[in-house]
Each structure stands twice: as structure tokens, then as C-alpha cells.
C-alpha positions as CSV (number, residue, x, y, z in Angstrom):
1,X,96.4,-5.5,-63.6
2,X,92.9,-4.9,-63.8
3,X,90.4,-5.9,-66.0
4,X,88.1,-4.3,-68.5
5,X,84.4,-5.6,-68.2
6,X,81.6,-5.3,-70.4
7,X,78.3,-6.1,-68.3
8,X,75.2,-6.2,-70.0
9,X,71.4,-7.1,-69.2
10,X,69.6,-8.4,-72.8
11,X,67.0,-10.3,-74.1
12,X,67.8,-14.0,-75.4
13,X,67.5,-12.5,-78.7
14,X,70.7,-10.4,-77.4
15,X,69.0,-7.1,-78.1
16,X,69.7,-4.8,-74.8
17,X,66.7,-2.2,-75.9
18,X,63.9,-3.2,-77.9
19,X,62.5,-1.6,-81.0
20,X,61.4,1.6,-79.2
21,X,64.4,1.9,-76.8
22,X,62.9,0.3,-74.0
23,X,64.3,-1.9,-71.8
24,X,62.0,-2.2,-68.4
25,X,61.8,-5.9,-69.7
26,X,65.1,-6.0,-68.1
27,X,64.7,-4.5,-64.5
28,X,66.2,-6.9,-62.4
29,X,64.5,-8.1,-60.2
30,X,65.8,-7.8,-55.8
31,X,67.5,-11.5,-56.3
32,X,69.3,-10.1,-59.4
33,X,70.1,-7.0,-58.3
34,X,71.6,-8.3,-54.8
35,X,73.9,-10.4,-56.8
36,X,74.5,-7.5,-59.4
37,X,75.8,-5.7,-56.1
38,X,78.1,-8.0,-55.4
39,X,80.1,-8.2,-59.1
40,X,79.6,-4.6,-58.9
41,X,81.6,-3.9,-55.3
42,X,85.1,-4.2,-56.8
43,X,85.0,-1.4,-59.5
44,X,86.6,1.5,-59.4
45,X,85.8,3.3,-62.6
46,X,83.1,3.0,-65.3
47,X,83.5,3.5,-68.9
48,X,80.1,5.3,-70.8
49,X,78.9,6.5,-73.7
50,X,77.1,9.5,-73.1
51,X,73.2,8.2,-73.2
52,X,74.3,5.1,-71.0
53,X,75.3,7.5,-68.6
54,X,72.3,9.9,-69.0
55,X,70.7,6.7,-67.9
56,X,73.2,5.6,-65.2
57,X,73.2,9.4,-63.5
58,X,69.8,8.5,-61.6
59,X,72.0,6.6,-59.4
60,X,73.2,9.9,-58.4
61,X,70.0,10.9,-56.4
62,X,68.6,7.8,-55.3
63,X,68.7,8.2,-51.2
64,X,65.3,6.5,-50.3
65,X,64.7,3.3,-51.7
66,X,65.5,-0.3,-50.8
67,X,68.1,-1.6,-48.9
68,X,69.7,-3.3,-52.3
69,X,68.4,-0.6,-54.5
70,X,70.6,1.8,-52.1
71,X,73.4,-0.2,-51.5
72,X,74.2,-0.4,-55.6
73,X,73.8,3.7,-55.5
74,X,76.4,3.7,-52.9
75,X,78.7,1.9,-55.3
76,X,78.3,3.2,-58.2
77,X,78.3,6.4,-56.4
78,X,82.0,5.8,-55.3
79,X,83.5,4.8,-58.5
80,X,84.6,7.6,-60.7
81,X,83.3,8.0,-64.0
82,X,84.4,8.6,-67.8
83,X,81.9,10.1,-70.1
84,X,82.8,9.9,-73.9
85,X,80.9,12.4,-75.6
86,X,81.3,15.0,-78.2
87,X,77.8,16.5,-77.7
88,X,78.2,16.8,-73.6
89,X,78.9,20.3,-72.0
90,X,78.4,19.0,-68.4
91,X,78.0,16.2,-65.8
92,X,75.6,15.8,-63.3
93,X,77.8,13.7,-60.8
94,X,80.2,13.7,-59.0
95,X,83.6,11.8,-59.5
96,X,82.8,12.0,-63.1
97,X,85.0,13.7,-66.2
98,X,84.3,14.3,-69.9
99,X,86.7,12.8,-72.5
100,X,85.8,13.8,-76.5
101,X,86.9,10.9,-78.2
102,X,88.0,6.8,-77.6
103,X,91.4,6.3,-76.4
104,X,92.7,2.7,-76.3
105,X,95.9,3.6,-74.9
106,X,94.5,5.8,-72.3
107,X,91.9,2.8,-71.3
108,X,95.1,0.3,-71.1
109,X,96.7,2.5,-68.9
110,X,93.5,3.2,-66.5
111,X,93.4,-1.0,-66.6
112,X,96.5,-0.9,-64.0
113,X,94.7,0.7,-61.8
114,X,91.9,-1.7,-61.0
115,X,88.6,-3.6,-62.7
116,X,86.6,-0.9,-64.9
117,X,83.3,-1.6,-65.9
118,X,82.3,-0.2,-69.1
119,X,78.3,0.3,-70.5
120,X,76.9,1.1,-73.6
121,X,76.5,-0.9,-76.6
122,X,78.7,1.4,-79.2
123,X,81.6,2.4,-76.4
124,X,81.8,-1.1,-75.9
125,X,81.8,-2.2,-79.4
126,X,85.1,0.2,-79.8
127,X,86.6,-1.4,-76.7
128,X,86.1,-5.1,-78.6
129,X,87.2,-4.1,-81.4
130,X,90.1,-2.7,-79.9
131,X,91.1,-6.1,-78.2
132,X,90.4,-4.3,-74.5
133,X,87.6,-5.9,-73.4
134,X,89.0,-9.3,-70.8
135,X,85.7,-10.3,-69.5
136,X,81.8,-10.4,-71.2
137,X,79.1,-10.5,-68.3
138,X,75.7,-10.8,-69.4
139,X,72.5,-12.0,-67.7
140,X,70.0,-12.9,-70.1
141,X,66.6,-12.0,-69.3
142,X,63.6,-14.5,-70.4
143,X,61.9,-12.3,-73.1
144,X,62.3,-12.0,-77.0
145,X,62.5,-8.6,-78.0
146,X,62.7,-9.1,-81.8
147,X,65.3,-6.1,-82.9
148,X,66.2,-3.1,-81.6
149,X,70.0,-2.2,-80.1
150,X,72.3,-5.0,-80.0
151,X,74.3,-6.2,-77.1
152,X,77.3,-6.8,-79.4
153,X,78.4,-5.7,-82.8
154,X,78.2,-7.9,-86.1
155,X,81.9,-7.1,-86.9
156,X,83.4,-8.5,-84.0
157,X,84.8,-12.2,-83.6
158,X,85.9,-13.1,-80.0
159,X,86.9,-16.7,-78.7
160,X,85.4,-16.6,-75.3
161,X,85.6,-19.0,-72.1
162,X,82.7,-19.9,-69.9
163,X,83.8,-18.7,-66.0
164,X,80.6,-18.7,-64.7
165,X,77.0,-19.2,-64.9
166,X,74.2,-18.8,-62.3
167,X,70.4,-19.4,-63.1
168,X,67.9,-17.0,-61.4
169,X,64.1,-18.0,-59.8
170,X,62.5,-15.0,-62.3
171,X,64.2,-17.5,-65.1
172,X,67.4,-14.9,-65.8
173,X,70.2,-16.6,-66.3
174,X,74.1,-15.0,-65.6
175,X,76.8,-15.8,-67.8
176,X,80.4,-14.9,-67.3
177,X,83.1,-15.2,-70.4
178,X,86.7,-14.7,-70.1
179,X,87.6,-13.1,-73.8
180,X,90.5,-15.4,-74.8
């Protein structure tokens, strides 16, 4: 059975855009990013809401950059991807399907096929609430944004168990949660 994991990059204030809907605060940096990679490797499909994957789909093009920077394309560019939008009339990637609306039962099924990554703050808040969500991976950058789009919801209450945790020279600092 695979698991369902929501990966995130946010502030310590646990906002993952500020105010404005910026996040180049959180760029990781090549030490990151390298390590990134390597949670990254074993998923086979991604989960997004339809402006975390207008965001995502630069991974699509990227063929000349750095060795690390390339290597994450490569994988991302061999999972397949689910898109949950209304508003969407076409992807620009390959390996990659609309689906209109949420479908818990659809995402428990997709679960026995292998680890899914899912991104975006509101698709994931309907996973939690949902009880689909098995593992919580942030890595917390060392800024204060003070508001802007949360990381997690307000509504949600999830008993959580520390698997992992991994501090970074740029002062990041990985955390990985089992949801209990």
C-alpha cells in the first residue's frame, strides 16, 4: 500500500506564500534541493490543485540547468499527474489528466499503487480532512512571513508522529510526521 504525502516548503510562521503570493523566500537552496531529490525519487503520481500545478509545469521545460536542478525535472517529469480543476480546459504536460472534482475513494484506490505526493494548500486540506493524508513533510524555511496562504487548514486536528528531522547549513530545517 502506498502512502499519500503532503510535502510542503513554509515559513516558521507556517504560511507557504506570503501576503502577495510570493514564495522565492522559499527556493531551496542546492543542499535542499539534492535532498528534496532524493524523498522525491519514489513517487509515482502527484496530486494538484490547478495553480500548484500551473506552478509545478515549469518542470516540464527545464533541459538546461544544473545537475540537481535537472535531475528533480527528470522525476517529476516521470510521475504522472492529476490536476483537480473545474476552470482547466488543457494541460501542458505530459503524463498528466484533468479530474473536475475531489474523489476520496478514487485517491484510496490510486494509494495501492504506490507513494503519491500531493501539493497545494486547499487540495491538500480536502485530503486531511478526508483522513487520506499518512505522512506531513515540511521543511521550514528561516523567515517570518506574517500572513498570507497557510500550509494547513484551521479546521483540521491530526495527532502526528515525529519520523524524521534533518537541519540544513542555510538554517532550513526538515521535518517528517507520520499522521497517526
Amino acid at each position: 500500500m502506498g502512502r499519500l504525502i503532503y510535502s510542503t516548503i513554509a515559513s516558521l510562521d507556517g504560511y507557504i506564500e506570503d501576503r502577495n503570493g510570493k514564495f522565492d523566500w522559499a527556493a531551496p537552496d542546492e543542499e535542499v534541493h539534492r535532498f528534496v531529490n532524493e524523498l522525491e525519487r519514489p513517487i509515482g503520481t502527484y496530486l494538484y490543485g490547478r495553480r500548484m500545478y500551473e506552478t509545478m509545469v515549469y518542470w516540464e521545460t527545464v533541459h538546461d540547468a544544473a545537475t540537481y536542478i535537472q535531475d528533480y525535472a527528470q522525476i517529476w517529469q516521470a510521475a504522472d499527474k492529476i490536476v483537480y480543476s473545474k476552470s482547466l480546459d488543457a494541460v501542458s504536460s505530459d503524463r498528466t489528466r484533468i479530474e473536475r472534482s475531489f474523489e476520496p475513494d478514487a485517491v484510496r484506490r490510486l494509494k495501492t499503487e504506490g507513494d503519491i505526493g500531493i501539493g497545494g494548500a486547499a487540495l491538500a486540506s480536502e485530503a486531511l480532512r478526508a483522513g487520506l493524508v499518512d505522512e506531513y513533510r515540511t521543511f521550514v524555511a528561516p523567515v517570518v512571513v506574517g500572513g498570507g496562504k497557510r500550509a494547513l487548514p484551521d479546521d483540521v486536528h491530526l495527532e502526528l508522529e515525529l519520523l524524521d528531522e534533518r537541519r540544513f547549513g542555510s538554517g532550513t530545517v526538515y521535518l517528517r510526521y507520520l499522521v497517526t
